[in-house]
C-alpha positions in Angstrom: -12.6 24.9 11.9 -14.2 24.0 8.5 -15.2 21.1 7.0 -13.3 19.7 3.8 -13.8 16.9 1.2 -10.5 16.2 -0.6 -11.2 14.6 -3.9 -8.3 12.0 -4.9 -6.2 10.2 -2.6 -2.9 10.3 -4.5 -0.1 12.4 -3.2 -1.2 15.4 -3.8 -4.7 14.4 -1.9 -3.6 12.9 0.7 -0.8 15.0 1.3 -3.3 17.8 1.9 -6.0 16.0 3.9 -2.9 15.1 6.2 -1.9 18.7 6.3 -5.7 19.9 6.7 -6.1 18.0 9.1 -3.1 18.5 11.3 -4.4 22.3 10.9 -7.8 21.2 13.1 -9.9 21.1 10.2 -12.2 17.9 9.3 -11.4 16.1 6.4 -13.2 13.7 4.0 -11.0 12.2 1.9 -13.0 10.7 -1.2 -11.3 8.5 -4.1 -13.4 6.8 -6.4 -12.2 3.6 -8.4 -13.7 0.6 -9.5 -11.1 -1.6 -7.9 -9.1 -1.8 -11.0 -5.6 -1.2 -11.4 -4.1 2.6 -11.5 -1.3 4.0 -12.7 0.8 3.8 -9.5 -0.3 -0.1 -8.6 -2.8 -2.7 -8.2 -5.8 -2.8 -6.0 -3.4 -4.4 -2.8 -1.6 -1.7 -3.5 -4.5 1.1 -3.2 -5.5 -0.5 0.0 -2.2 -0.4 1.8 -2.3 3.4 0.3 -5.8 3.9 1.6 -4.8 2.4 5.2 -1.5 4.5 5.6 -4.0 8.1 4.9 -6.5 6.8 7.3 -3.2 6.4 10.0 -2.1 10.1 9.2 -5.7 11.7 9.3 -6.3 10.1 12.8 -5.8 13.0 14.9 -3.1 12.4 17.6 -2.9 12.9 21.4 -2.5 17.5 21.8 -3.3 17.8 18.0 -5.0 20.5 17.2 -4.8 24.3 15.3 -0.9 25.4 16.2 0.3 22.4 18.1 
């Protein structure tokens, strides 16, 4: 599969990395900030963000292209 650098981990970004990934492909997911707040929190709340779309980018147990 290809290789695919998402730019922006909002919902649209993450979203699709999680999708990409699910597909087989591998995914770097790149958001760039300088730790202060953003429109949809503060920097706690990027991090729990950031944690939750490195959970759903780990591939899991059979994944893999049509599984």
């Amino acid at each position: 599969m290809s290789r695919v650098a998402v730019f922006g981990a909002g919902y649209v970004g993450l979203v699709t990395g999680a999708c990409l990934a699910e597909l087989g492909h591998e995914i770097l997911l790149l958001d760039v900030t300088d730790g202060s707040p953003t429109p949809r929190g503060d920097r706690a709340g990027r991090l729990a963000e950031a944690a939750a779309a490195l959970e759903c980018l780990q591939p899991s147990p059979g994944a893999g292209p049509g599984k």
